[in-house]
C-alpha positions in Angstrom: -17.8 -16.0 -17.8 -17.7 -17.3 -14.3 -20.0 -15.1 -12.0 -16.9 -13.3 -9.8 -14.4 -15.0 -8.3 -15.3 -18.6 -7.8 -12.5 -20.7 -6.0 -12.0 -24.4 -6.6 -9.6 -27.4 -7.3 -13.0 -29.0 -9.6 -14.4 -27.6 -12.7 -17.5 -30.0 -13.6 -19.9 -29.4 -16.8 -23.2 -30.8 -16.7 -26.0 -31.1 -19.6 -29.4 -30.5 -17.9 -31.2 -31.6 -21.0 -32.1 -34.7 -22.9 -29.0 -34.9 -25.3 -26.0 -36.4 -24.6 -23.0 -34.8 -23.5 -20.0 -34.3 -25.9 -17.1 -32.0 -26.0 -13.8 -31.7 -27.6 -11.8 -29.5 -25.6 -12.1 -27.4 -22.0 -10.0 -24.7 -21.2 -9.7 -23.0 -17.6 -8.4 -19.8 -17.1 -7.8 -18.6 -13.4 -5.3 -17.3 -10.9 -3.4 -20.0 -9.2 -1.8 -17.1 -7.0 -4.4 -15.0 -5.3 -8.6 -14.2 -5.4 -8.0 -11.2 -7.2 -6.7 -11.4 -11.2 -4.9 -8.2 -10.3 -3.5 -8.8 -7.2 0.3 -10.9 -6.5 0.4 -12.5 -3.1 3.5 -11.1 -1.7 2.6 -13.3 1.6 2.3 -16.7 0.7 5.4 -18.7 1.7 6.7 -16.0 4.2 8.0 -15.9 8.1 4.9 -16.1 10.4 4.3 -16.0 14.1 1.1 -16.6 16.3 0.3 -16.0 20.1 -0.2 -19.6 20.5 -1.1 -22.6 18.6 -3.4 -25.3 19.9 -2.1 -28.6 18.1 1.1 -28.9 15.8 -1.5 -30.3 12.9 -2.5 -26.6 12.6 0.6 -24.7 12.6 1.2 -20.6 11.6 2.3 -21.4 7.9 -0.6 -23.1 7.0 -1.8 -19.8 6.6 0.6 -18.6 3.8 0.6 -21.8 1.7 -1.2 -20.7 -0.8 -4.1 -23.5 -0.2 -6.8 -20.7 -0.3 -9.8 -23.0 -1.9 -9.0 -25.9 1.1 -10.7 -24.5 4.1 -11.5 -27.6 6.1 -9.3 -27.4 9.1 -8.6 -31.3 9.0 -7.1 -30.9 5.3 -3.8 -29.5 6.5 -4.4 -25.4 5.2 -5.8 -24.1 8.2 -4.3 -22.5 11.7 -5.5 -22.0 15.3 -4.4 -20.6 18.1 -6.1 -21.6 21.8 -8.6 -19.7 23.5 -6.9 -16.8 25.2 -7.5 -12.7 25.3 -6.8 -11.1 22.4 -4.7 -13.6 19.9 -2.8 -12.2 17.2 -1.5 -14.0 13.8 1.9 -12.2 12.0 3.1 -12.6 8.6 6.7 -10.9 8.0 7.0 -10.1 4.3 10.8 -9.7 4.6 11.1 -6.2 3.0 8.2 -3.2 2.8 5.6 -3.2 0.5 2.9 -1.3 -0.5 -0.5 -2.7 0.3 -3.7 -2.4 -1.5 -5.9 -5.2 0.1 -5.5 -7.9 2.6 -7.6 -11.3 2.1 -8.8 -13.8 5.1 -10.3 -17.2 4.3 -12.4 -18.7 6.6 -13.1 -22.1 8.0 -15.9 -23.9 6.4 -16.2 -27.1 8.4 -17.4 -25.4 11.1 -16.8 -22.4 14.2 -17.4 -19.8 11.7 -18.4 -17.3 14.0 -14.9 -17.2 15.6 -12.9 -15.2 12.9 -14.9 -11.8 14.2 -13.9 -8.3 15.6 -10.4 -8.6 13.5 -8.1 -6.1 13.8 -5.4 -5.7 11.3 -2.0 -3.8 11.4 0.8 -2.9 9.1 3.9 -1.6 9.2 7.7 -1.7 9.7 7.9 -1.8 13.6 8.1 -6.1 14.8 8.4 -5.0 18.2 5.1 -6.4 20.5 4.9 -8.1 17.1 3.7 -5.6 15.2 0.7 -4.0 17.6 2.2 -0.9 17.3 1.9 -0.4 13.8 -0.9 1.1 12.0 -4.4 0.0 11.7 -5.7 -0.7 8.4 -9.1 -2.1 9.8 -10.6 -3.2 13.7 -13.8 -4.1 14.7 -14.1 -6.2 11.3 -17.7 -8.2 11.1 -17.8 -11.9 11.0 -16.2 -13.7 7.8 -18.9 -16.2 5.9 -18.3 -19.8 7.2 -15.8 -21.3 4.1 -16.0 -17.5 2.7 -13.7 -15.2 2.1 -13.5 -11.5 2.6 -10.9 -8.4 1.3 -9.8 -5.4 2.9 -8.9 -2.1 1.3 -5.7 -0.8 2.9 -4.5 1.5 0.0 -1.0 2.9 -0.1 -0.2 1.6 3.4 3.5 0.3 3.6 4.9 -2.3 5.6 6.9 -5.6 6.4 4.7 -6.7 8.6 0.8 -7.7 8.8 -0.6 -8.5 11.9 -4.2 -9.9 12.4 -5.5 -9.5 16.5 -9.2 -10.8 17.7 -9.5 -8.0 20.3 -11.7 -9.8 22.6 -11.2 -12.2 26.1 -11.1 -16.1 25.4 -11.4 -15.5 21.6 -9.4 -18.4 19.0 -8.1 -16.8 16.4 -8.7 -19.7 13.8 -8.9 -19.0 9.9 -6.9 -20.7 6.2 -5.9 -18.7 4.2 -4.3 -14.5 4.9 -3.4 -13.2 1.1 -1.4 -9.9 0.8 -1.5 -8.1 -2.5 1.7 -5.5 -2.9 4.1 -4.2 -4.7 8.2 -3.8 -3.2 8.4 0.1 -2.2 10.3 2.2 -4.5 13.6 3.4 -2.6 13.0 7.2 -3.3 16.5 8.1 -1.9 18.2 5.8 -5.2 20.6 8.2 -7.4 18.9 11.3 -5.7 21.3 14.6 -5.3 23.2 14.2 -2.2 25.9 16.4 -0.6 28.0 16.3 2.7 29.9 18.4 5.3 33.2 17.4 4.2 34.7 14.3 2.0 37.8 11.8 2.6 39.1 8.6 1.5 37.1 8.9 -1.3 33.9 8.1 0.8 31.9 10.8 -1.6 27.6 11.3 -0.3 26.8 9.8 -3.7 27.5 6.6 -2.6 25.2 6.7 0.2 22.6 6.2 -2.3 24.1 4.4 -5.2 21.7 1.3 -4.4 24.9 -1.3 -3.5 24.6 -1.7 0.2 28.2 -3.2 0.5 29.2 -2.3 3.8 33.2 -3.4 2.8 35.0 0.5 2.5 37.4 -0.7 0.1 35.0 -1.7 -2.4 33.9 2.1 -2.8 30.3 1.7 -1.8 30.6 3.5 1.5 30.8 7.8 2.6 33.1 9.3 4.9 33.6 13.0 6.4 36.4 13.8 8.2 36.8 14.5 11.7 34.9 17.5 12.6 32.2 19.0 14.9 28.8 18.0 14.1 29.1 16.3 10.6 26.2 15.8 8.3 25.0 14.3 4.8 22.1 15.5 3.2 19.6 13.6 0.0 16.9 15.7 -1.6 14.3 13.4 -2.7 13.1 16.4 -5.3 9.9 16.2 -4.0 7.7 16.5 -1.1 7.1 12.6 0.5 5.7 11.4 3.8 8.4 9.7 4.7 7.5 6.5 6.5 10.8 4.4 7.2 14.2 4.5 6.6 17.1 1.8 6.3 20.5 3.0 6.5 23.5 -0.3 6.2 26.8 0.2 8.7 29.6 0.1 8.0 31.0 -4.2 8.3 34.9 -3.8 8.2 35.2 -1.2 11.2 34.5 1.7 12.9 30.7 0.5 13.4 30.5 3.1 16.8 30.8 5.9 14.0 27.0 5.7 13.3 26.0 5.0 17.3 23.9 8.8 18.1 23.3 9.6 14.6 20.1 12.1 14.4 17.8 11.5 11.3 15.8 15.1 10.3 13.3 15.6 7.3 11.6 18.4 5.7 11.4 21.0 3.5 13.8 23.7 4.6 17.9 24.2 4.2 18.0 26.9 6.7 21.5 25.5 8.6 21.9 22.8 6.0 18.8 21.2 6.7 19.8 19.9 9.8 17.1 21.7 12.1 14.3 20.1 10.1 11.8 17.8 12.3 13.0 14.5 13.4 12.6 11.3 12.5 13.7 9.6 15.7 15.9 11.7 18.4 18.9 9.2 17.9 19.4 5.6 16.8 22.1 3.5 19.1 23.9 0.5 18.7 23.5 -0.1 15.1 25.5 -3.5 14.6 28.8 -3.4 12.5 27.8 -4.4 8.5 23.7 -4.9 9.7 21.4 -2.7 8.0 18.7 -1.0 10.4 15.6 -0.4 10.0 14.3 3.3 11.5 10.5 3.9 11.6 9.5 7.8 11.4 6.9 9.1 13.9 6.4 5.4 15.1 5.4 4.6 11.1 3.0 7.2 10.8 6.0 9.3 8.8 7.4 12.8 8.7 6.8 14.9 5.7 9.6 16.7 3.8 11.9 16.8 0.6 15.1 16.3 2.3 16.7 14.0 4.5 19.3 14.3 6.8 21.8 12.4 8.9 23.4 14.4 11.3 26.1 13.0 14.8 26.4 15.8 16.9 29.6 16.1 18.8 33.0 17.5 18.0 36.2 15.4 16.7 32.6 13.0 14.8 32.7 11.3 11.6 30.0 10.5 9.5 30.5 7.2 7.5 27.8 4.4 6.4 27.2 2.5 3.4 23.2 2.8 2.3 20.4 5.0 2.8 16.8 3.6 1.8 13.9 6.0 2.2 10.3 4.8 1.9 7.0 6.3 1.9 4.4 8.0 -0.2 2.9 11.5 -1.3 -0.1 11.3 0.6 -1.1 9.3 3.3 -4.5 7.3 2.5 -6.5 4.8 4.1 -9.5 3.4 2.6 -12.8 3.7 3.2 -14.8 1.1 5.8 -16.9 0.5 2.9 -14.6 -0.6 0.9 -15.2 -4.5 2.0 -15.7 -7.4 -0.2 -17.5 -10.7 0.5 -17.8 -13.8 -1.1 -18.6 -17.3 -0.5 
């Protein structure tokens, strides 16, 4: 056995003795995917975005290729942004996840002292590009010249990582970012649901029914009638923190239906639910057939075993075609000392 986790594109054996060497047959076994046996790389090949970049030979999705054993910037598998106050690298995963570590590989040609005080991020929100989000780690020690290093971020969920040097004419300049995660159950699919009123067929079932076809006629969409303050209501039959939230418009009309729509979660039915704590005051603008992306408590989440959609007004109605709800039973973050290094 290999003594943990040695990278490379050579495998050499060598006889230190007097007799000659012979063998018949060598077999390697490794992960062509990730450092870690156990973990599947849900970055590598994904959208990414950096503050600046100092030459096009060194671009953002060098990053994610997947080239984590090549870390000599001149081999193509490297990035590097120029010297500016704090730099930030983002890697958009394209749909939540839940994380359990994040991996950085460092230079090994040289300027291994610049991939220091890293700060990383996750979460749903891509506005500021992701600096809003949650912090998994900050402050983070120097990573070994041509080393690598892991992060323990357990049970945190997101779309997006962002790495940030938090420091003044800092480069951020490393190979190799690796993302081990799992897609985020939807915890709203084929839950109960239940509504103020039905018409057209649009029953609260098929808010959750996991096809996100936002064409009413196919029968994948919800609809109340007109009425003052209409509501729809999943219980997720179980207490969650509940992190983020995707709800899909309607695409064939009548997209100004969802404009002011309040989200509430919790644990109580008192009035139907609907005076539970919010998740955002109320969401605008959702674009006709799009599905939107709401973050609870700026991704920190709101805890509670319903969920509600409510559009306060009279003469409203209450129509959309998919509610996904994301989060976890408890909210964890691992421990600082939960770090590993290896050269």
């Amino acid at each position: 056995m290999c003594n943990a986790n040695h990278l490379g594109r050579y495998v050499t054996v060598k006889d230190y003795g007097l007799w000659k060497l012979t063998i018949c047959e060598i077999e390697v076994y490794a992960t062509g995917n990730c450092y870690d046996s156990g973990c599947y790389n849900v970055a590598k090949g994904k959208g990414v975005y950096i503050s600046s970049l100092y030459t096009a030979r060194w671009p953002a999705n060098n990053a994610v290729d997947g080239n984590y054993w090549s870390t000599n910037i001149n081999s193509g598998s490297c990035t590097h942004s120029n010297a500016q106050t704090n730099p930030w690298f983002r890697v958009d995963l394209w749909q939540e996840m839940i994380i359990s570590k994040v991996y950085l590989a460092n230079r090994g040609d040289c300027c291994g002292d610049q991939l220091t005080n890293v700060m990383i991020r996750i979460g749903n929100d891509d506005s500021n590009n992701g600096l809003k989000n949650p912090i998994c780690r900050q402050g983070l020690r120097a990573v070994p010249q041509g080393g690598y290093v892991y992060y323990a971020c357990p049970n945190m969920r997101g779309r997006q990582i962002t790495l940030q040097i938090v420091k003044t004419n800092a480069v951020l300049n490393f190979c190799e970012i690796q993302v081990c995660g799992t897609l985020a159950p939807n915890l709203a699919l084929g839950k109960p649901t239940v509504q103020s009123s039905t018409v057209w067929n649009g029953t609260p079932n098929l808010g959750v029914d996991g096809d996100p076809n936002p064409t009413y006629n196919i029968g994948t969409c919800t609809h109340t009638t007109s009425e003052k303050n209409p509501w729809w209501r999943v219980d997720l039959q179980d207490e969650y923190l509940v992190t983020s939230i995707h709800i899909t418009n309607r695409g064939d009309c009548c997209e100004s239906r969802l404009w002011g729509i309040e989200i509430r979660i919790g644990n109580s039915l008192a009035f139907e639910g609907n005076n539970n704590a919010k998740c955002i005051s109320k969401m605008w603008n959702v674009p006709k057939g799009a599905t939107h992306t709401v973050m609870c408590n700026a991704g920190y989440g709101v805890k509670g075993r319903y969920v509600n959609l409510l559009i306060p007004g009279d003469n409203k109605i209450l129509t959309f075609c998919e509610l996904m709800v994301f989060g976890t039973r408890d909210k964890q973050v691992g421990s600082l000392l939960d770090i590993g290094w290896f050269m």
